[in-house]
N, C-alpha and C positions, 0 to 999 in steps of 0.2 A: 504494500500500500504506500503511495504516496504521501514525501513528507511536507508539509509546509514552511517555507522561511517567510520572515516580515522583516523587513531591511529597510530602515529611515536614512535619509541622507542616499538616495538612491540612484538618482537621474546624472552623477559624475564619479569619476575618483575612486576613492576605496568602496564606496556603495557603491557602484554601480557594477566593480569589476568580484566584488562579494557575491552580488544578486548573479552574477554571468556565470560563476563558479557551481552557484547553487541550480542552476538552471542546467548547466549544464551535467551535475548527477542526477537528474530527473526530480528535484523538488519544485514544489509547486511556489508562486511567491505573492506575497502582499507588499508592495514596494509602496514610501512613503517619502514623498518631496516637495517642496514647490512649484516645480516647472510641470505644469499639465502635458504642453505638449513633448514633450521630452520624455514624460513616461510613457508618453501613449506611442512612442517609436521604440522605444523597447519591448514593452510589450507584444507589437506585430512580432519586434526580430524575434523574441526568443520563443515566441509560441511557435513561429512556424518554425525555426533551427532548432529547440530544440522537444518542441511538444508537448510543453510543460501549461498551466492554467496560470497566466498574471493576471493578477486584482490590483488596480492601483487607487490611491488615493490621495488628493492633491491636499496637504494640510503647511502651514507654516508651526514648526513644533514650539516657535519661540513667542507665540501669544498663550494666552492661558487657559484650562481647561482641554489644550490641540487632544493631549493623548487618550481623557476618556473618549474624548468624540471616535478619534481611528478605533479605539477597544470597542468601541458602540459598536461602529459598522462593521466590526472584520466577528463579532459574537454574531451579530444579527443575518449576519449571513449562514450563520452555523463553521466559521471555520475554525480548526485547532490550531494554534502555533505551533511545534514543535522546534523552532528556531528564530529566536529574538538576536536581530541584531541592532543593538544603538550606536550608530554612525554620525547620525545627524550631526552637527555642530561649526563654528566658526571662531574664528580668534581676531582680536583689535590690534592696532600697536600705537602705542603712545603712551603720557605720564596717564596717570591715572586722575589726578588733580584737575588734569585739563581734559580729560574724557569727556565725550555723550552718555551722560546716564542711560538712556534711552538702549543706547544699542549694547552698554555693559549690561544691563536687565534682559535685554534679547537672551543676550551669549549666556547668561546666569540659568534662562530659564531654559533652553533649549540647551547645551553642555549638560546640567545637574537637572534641573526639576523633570523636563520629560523624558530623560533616561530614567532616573528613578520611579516617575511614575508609572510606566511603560511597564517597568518590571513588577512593579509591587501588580499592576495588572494583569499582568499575563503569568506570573510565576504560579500562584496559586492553582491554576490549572493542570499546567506541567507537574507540580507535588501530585495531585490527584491520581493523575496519570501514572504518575513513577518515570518519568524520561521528558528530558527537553535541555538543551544548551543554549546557551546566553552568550554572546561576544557584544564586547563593550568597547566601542575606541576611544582609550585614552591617549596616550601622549608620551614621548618620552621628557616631555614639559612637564609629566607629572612628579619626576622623580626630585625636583628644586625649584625655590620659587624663583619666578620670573618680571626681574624691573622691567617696568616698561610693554611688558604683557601680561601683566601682575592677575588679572581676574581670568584669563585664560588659564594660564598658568595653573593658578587654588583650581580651576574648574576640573582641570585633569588630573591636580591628585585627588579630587573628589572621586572621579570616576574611579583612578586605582583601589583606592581605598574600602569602599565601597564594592568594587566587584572582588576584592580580596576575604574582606570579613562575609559576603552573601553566600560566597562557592562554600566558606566553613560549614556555614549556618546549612546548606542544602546534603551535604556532604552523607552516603546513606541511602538518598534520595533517589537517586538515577538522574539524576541533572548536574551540571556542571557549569559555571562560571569563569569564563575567563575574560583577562581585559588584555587588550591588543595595544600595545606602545610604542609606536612607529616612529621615528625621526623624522627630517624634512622627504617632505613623498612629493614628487609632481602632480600638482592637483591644482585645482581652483582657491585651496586654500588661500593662498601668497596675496593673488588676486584683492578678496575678499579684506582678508588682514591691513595691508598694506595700500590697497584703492590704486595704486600704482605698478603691474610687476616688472616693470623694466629696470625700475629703482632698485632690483632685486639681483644682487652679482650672482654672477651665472656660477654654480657646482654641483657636483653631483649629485645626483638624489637616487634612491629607491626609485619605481614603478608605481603606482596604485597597482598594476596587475601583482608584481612581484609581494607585496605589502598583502595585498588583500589572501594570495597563495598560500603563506606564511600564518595568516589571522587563523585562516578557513581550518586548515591544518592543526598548529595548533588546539582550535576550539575543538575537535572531533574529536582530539587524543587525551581533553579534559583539562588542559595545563589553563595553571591558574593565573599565572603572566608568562605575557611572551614579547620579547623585544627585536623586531626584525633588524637584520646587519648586527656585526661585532663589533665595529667602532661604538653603537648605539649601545649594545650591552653594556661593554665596559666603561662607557662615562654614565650610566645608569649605578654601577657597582663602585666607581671609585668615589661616588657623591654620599658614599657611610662612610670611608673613612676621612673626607677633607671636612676640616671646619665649618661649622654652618656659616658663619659670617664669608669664608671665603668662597665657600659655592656659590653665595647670594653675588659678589662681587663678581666671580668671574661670568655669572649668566647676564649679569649686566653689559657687560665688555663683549659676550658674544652677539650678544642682540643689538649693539650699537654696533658692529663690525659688519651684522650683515648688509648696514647701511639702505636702510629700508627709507628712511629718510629722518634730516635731523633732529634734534630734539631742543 
């Protein structure tokens, strides 16, 4: 029998090449974005490539209330989850002092509240059940705080945090939580962040495919974080043993170096 995925943040990037993954082992999907027309071309592609049933649903997750609504429609249809993935989300850059509240409340709610709620929604089912997995993307921003992207930043160790002490908490169950901690990925992200991406010095990055490959994988094997690439690992691992004060400083000095634009 056919499994279900529901992938938020779906219509680019690590959603979308998550949703292509899952489509392509024969899961059926509930994909969750803003762009209408953008899901409704995914959907043709992967129905007809790969045969699978896409349900979409156009929601903005960063107003309030978004996630019961998607929970409403995707119950009222009679569907099961068997795979929740919270993707959705965006990041700012600048002091925090001189930020848009507006769009820091966005990112607050859409980062932390509708992945949380998302879950506490749809988890209960999966317990019922005895089976279902959770991929959560966080950040390797989660691992230090971030000047200058300070509320992104808290927002992905929330998400670590969080999908860390839940996997405990389900643990027995037949579910499994993991949160996925990617580095800088080619994505819309930069975009988005930054309003500018040319402002943006050109280096290496990750795939979204390669990124999303790694998430997917992981999450089937149960691991309760997973940090794609080695360089990523290991500045994830040497941030327990440096000073807190010098973490803080040197994430400062990286985030002004990628010269996003000044401050």
């Amino acid at each position: 029998m056919s499994k279900t995925a529901l992938i938020t943040g779906a219509s680019g990037g690590i959603g979308l090449e998550l949703a292509r993954i899952h489509a392509s082992k024969g899961d059926n999907l509930v994909l969750v974005a803003r762009s209408g027309d953008k899901l409704s071309e995914i959907k043709s592609e992967f129905e007809a490539k790969y045969n699978v049933s896409v349900r979409f649903l156009v929601r903005d997750l960063s107003v309030p209330h978004a996630a019961i609504k998607v929970y409403d429609e995707v119950t009222n249809h009679g569907i099961e989850i068997d795979y929740l993935v919270n993707n959705a989300g965006f990041g700012d850059f600048g002091l925090f002092a001189e930020s848009d509240w507006d769009k820091q409340e966005r990112m607050i709610n859409i980062n932390i509240t509708a992945l949380a709620h998302l879950t506490r929604l749809f988890l209960p089912g999966m317990i019922k059940r005895g089976e279902g997995r959770i991929l959560n993307v966080a950040s390797l921003a989660a691992f230090t705080p971030g000047p200058t992207m300070a509320v992104y930043f808290a927002s992905k160790a929330f998400v670590l945090s969080f999908s860390e002490a839940l996997n405990n908490e389900v643990k027995g169950k037949g579910i499994t939580v993991t949160a996925l901690c990617p580095g800088s990925t080619e994505s819309k992200f930069h975009e988005v962040a930054i309003g500018d991406p040319k402002m943006l010095k050109e280096r290496k990055m990750m795939s979204a495919e390669e990124v999303a490959e790694i998430g997917y994988n992981a999450m089937m094997k149960g691991k309760t974080v997973v940090l794609p690439g080695f360089k990523n690992a290991l500045l994830a691992t040497l941030t327990r043993f440096i000073p807190r004060d010098t973490v803080v400083k040197s994430a400062r000095k990286i985030q002004e170096n990628k010269n996003y634009r000044k401050l």
